[in-house]
Every structure is written in structure tokens, then in C-alpha cells.
C-alpha positions in Angstrom: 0.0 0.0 0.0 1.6 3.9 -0.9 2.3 6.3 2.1 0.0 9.0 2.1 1.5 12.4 0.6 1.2 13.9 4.5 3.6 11.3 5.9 6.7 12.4 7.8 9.7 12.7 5.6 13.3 14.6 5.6 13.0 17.4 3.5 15.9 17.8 1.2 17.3 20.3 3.3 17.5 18.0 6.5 18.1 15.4 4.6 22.1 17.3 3.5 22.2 18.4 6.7 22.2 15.1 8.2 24.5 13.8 5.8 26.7 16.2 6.5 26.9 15.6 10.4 27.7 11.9 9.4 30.6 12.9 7.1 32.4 15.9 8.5 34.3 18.2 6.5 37.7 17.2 4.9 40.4 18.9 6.7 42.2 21.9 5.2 45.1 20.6 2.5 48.5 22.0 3.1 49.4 24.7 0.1 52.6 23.5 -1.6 54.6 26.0 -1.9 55.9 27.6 -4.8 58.4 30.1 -5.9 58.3 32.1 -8.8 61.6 34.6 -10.0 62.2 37.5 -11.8 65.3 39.0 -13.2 66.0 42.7 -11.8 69.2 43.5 -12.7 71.9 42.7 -10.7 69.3 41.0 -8.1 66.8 38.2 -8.4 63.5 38.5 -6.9 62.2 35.3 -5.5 58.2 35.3 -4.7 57.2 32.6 -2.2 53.7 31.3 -2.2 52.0 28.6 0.2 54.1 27.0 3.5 57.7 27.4 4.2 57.6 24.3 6.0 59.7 20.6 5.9 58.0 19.8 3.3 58.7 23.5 1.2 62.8 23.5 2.2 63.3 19.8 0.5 61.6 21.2 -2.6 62.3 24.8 -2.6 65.8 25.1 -1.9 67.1 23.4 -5.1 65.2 26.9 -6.7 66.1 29.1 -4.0 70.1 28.1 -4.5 69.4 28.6 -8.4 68.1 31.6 -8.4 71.2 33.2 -6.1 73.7 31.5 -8.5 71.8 33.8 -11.2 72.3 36.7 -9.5 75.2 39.0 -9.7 74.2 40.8 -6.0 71.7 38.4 -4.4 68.0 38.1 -4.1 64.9 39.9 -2.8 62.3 37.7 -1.3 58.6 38.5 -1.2 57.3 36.8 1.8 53.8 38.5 1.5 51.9 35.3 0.5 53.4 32.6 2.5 51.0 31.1 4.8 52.6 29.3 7.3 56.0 29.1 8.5 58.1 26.8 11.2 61.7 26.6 11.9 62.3 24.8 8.9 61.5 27.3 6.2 63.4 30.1 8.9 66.4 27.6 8.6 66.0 27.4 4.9 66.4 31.1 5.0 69.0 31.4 7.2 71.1 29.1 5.0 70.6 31.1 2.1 72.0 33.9 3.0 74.7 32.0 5.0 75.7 31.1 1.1 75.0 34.5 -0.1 77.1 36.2 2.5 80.2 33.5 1.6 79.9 34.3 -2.4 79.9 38.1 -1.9 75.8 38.2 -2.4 73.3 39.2 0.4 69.2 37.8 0.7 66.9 40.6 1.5 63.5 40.1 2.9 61.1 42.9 1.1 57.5 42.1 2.0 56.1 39.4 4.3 53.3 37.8 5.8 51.9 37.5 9.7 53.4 33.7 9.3 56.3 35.1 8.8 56.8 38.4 11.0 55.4 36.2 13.9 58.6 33.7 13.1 60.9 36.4 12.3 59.8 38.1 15.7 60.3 35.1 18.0 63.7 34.3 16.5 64.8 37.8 16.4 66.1 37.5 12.7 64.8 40.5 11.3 67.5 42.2 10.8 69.0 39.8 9.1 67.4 40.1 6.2 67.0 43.9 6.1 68.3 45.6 2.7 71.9 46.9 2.9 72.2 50.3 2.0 75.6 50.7 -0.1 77.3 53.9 0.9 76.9 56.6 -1.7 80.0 56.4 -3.0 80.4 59.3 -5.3 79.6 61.2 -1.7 83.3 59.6 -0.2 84.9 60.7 -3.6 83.5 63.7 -2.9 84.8 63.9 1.0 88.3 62.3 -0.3 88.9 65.1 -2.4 88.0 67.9 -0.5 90.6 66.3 2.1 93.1 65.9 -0.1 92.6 70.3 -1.2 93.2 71.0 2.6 
């Protein structure tokens, strides 16, 4: 015999919501990070995307040690869209300008994210990675010779 039309079923609605209390929702994928570079002169900027993590120093750092050999005076890293960062992708930075320093070359830091302040902030790195202003050179020419008049 047919259920009468009045009888008590889910509605559609119920019926997802249900399902979805029985399957909860995947959990949130780490993002793979990637690096992209660009040629600027002298320098190579890097951009870092996704997590500076284990994971990103095992793959990244092949790149990261490329790009440096490319460059006449270093690299600039944009930071601004990595989102997450341990000890591992500070380390990965920390040995890249360890390298950089012993060929001559510095690593400068010129935007980053709240991952990566907070990190930079608790290790007390900063610094580190701050741009180094040349001295303005054709200023001590300038100062040489007006010594060498006196």
C-alpha cells in the first residue's frame, strides 16, 4: 500500500544536513609551496607562495640556490603570501644567506606575511634580512677630495 502524501519525511534540506553531520568536512590541504623569480638586474626577486615548511625546504631550496647562482648581488624575497611558516623554512632562510654572504651576495626580505613576521619576531632574525644600503660612493669621492685640497 503507498504512504500517504502527509507522511513524515526529511526534506531535502534536513536530509544534507544530516549527511553532512555523518561525514564531516575534509580537513584543510597544506598549500605547496611555490616560488616564482624574476630577473631585476643585478638581483633576483624570489616570490614565495603557500608554506615554508619541511615539506617546502626539500623542494624549494634546489630553486632558492638557483636563483642566487643567477644573481650578480643576491635576491629579494617577497614573503607577502606565504602562509605558514616553522623553523624549517626560517632555517631554509638562514642558509641562504649564510651562502650569499660567503659568495659576496646578500638575501633581503622585502615584503612578508603574519606567518612570517610572527617567526621572524620570535627568533629575532629581522634584521638579518634587512636591505643593505651601499654607501653613496660618489659622496666619499667627494669627501676624499675635498681632504686631499686641505
Amino acid at each position: 500500500m503507498p504512504e500517504p502524501a502527509d507522511s513524515e519525511q526529511p526534506l531535502a534540506r534536513e536530509g544534507a544536513q544530516h549527511a553532512a553531520a555523518a561525514h564531516p568536512p575534509l580537513p584543510r590541504l597544506p598549500l605547496l609551496a611555490t616560488v616564482d623569480t624574476v630577473r631585476d638586474g643585478a638581483r633576483v626577486g624570489v616570490i614565495v607562495r603557500g608554506e615554508l615548511d619541511l615539506d617546502a625546504d626539500q623542494r624549494l631550496r634546489p630553486e632558492l640556490l638557483d636563483a642566487l647562482s643567477c644573481s650578480t648581488d643576491g635576491i629579494d624575497l617577497y614573503l607577502s603570501e606565504v602562509t605558514f611558516c616553522d623553523c624549517s623554512g626560517i632555517n631554509l632562510l638562514l642558509d641562504l644567506r649564510r651562502l650569499a654572504l660567503r659568495h659576496g651576495k646578500t638575501v633581503t626580505v622585502l615584503s612578508s606575511s603574519p606567518a612570517v613576521e610572527r617567526m621572524f619576531a620570535l627568533t629575532a632574525i629581522h634584521d638579518l634580512f634587512e636591505p643593505f644600503e651601499l654607501p653613496d660612493l660618489d659622496l666619499a669621492n667627494k669627501a676624499r677630495a675635498a681632504a686631499r685640497h686641505h
